[in-house]
N, C-alpha and C positions, 0 to 999 in steps of 0.2 A: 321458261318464258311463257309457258302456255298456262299457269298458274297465277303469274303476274299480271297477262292479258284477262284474265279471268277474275280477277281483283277488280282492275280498272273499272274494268263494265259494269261487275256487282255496284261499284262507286259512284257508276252514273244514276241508277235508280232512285235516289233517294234528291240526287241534285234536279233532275228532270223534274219529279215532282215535287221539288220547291219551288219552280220557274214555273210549273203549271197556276198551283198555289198561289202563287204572287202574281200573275197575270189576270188570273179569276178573281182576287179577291179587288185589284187597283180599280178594276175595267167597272167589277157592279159597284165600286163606292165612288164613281160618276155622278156627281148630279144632274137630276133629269130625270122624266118617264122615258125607259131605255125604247120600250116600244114605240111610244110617240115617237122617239129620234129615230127609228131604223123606215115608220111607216108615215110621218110627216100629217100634216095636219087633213091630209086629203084621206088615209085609212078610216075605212068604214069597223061601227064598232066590231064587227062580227069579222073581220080582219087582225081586230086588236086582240080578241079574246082566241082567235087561234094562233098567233105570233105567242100568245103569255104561255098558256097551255105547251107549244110545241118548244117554245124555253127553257120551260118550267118557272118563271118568273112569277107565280101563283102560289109555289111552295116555299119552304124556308131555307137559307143560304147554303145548309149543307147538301140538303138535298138535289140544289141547283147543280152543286159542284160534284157529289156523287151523280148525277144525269150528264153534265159535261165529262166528267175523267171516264166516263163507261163508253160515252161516245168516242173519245179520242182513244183507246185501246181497241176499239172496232175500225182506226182509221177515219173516224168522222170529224170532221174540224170544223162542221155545222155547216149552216147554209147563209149566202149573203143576200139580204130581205131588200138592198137596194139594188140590186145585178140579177133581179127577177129571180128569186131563190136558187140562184146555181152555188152549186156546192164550192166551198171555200178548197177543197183538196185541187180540185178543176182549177180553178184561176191560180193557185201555188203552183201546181205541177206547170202552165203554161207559163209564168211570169220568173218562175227560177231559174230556170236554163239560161235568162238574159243576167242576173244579177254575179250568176257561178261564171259564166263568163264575162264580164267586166270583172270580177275580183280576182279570176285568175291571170287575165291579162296584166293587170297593176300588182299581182304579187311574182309576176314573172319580171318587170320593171324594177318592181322594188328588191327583188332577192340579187338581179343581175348587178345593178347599179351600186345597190347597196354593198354588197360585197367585194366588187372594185376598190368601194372609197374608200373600206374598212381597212383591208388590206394595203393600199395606197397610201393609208394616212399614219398605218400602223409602222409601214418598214420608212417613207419618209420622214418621222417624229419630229417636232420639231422645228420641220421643213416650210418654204412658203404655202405649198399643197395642202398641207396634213393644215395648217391655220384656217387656208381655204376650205378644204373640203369639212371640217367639225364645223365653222361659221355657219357652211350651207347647210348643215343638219341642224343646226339650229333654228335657222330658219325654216325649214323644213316642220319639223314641229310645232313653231310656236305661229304656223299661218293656218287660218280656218279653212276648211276643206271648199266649204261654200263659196269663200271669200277668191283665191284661187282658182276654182270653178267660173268664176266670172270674170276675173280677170283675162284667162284662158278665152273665154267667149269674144269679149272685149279685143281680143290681140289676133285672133287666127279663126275666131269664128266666123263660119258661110265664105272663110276664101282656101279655095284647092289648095291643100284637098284635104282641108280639116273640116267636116260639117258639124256645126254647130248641138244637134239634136237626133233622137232617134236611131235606129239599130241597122237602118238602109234606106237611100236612095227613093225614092216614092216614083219614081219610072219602071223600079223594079220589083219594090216592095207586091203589088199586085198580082205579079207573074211568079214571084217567091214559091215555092209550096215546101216548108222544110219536113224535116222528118223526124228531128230529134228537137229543133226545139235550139241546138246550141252553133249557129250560124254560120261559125268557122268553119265546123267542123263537118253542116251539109253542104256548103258552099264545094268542099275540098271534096267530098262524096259526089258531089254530083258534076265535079270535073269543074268548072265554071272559076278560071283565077280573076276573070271581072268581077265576081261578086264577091269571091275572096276579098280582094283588093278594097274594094265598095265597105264591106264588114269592117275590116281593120281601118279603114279612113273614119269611119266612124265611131268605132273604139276609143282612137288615138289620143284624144283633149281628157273625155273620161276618165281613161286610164291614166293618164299621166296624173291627171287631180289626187285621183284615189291611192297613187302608190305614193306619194310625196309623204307622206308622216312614217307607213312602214319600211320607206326608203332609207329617212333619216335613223330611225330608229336602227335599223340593221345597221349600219355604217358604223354607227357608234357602237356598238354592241360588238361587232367584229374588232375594229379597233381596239376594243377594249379589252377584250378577251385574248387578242392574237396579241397585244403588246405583253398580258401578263405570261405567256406561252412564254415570250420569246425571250423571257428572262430567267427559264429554267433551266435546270443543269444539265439535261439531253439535249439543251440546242446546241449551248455551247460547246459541249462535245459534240455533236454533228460538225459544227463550225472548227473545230481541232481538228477531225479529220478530214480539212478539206474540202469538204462538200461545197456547193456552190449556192451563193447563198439564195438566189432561188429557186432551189430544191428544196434546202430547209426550208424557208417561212411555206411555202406549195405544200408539200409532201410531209415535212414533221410539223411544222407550230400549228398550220391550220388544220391539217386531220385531227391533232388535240382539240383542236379548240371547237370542234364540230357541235362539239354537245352543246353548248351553247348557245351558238347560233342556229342548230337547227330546232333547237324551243323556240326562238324570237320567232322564226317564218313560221313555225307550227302557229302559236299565238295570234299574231298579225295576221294571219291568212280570215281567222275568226274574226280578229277586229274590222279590215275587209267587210266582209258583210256587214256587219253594224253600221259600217260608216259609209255604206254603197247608197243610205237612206238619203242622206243629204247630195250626194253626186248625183244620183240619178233624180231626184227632183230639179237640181239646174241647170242637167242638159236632157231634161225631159225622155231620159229611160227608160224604156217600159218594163221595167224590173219589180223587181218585190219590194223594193222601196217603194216606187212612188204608188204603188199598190196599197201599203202601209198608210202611205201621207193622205190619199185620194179617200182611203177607208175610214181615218180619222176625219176630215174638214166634212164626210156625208155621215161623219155620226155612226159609223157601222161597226159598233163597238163584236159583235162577233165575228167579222175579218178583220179587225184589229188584234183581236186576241190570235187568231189565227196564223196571220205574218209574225206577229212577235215571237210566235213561240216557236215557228221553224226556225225564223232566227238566231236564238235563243238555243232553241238545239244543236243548229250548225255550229255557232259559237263554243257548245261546252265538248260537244266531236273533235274540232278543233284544237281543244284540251290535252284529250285525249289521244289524238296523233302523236300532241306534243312528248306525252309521258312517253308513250311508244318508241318513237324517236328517240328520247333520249333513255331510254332503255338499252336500244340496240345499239346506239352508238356506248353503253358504257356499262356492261353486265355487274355492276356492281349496285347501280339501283335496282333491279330486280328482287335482291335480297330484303 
């Protein structure tokens, strides 16, 4: 195992820095003086000529990129030239604890839900339910997260005790003082189930947005998987001897069928974040999305590069759970 995980990781090196690589190279073939757009028409020259210099925007592309990949092995993800030079590591470390929780709230949604219907649709085949619930993964899928998002605002936004926007309550947002960063979880630290409560009301539209595709997805996925299970030849001998048949499909088809679905949650959990960018822009998040979106429309093409590519990381981590996961669940990849 410890061979395998040692694989994997060697694996990530090379993928990483192709996402480095292809973020550096998209972000400088911008058009535009990148300096004019980070310091606007009001930078004094002598502004401008230390912004090129402290870029390296004065030498040629590799060396830009050798000056950025040296940075980013020191931890440095540069500095944002519209946010008064505060370090981009600074506003990620503050802005991700809100994005990791919304995605893990909507992959807690989507794993639970999802897995109901998979299962539900798999042992009814056939059934009025299993027609219903594949329909609703279809739909599921084929609505834009955005779209959804607004309809959601539209229907339950600003009334109890769905709030429309935001991570708390602004009566208490002020008196707030978290610790970690991840709301629940100091809400639940610091004893206080009103603010709990407060958090999660405000979760709730979000999350529901964001888990609807990897909702769909797992449903079908399980279903699909646990229907091919349940046509092999240990079920049906389970089902000879008796067994009840919800033990079998519980206990034998779907511990089978794990490997599978537990790549989809690994996967989806990555897509999550990629797709927190759009949720949190329309119920105004203050997440690493709208970090991303707010970095692009001010032109701050080096805290763009910087969101991208934690996300981007998270995503291929994500990956790499997945292999893991299905690793354990099935010593035969390993080899």
């Amino acid at each position: 195992m410890l061979t395998f995980v040692l694989r994997r990781l060697l694996g990530l090196i090379p993928v990483l820095f192709f996402v480095v690589l292809t973020v550096f190279v998209l972000l400088r073939s911008v058009p535009g003086d990148p300096v004019r757009n980070l310091l606007g028409e009001k930078g004094t020259q002598q502004e401008r000529e230390r912004v090129t210099r402290e870029l390296g925007l004065d030498r040629s592309i590799p060396i830009q990129f050798g000056i950025y990949f040296k940075g980013l092995l020191q931890g440095d993800l540069g500095k944002s030239y519209i946010r008064n030079e505060r370090p981009i590591a600074e506003d990620i470390a503050e802005r991700f604890p809100a994005t990791f929780e919304l995605a893990f709230c909507a992959m807690l949604l989507a794993g639970f839900f999802g897995l109901a219907a998979g299962i539900l649709s798999a042992v009814l085949k056939g059934k009025w339910l299993d027609y219903l619930s594949m329909t609703l993964a279809l739909l599921g899928i084929s609505v834009p997260v955005f779209w959804l998002g607004l309809l959601l605002i539209l229907a339950f936004g600003g009334k109890a005790p769905f709030p429309s926007g935001g991570r708390l309550d602004l009566s208490v947002f002020h008196s707030f003082e978290p610790t970690t960063g991840f709301y629940l979880v100091d809400s639940l630290l610091q004893g206080n189930l009103s603010l709990f409560f407060d958090v999660l009301s405000h979760l709730a539209l979000p999350a529901i947005a964001l888990a609807t595709i990897p909702l769909a997805v797992i449903s079908r996925m399980t279903r699909s998987s646990l229907l091919e299970t349940l046509g092999q030849d240990f079920i049906r001998t389970a089902r000879a001897k008796g067994l009840p048949e919800r033990r079998v499909v519980l206990k034998h088809a779907l511990r089978a069928s794990l490997i599978s679905i537990l790549t989809v949650l690994a996967l989806q959990f990555g897509t999550l974040l990629a797709g927190a960018v759009l949720t949190e822009t329309v119920f105004t998040w203050p997440g690493l999305g709208t970090y991303v979106v707010d970095a692009v429309n001010n032109r701050d093409y080096t805290a763009v590069q910087g969101g991208v590519l934690v996300i981007a990381t998270v995503f291929v981590l994500a990956n790499l759970v997945a292999d893991l996961s299905y690793a354990l669940a099935d010593p035969r990849v390993r080899l």
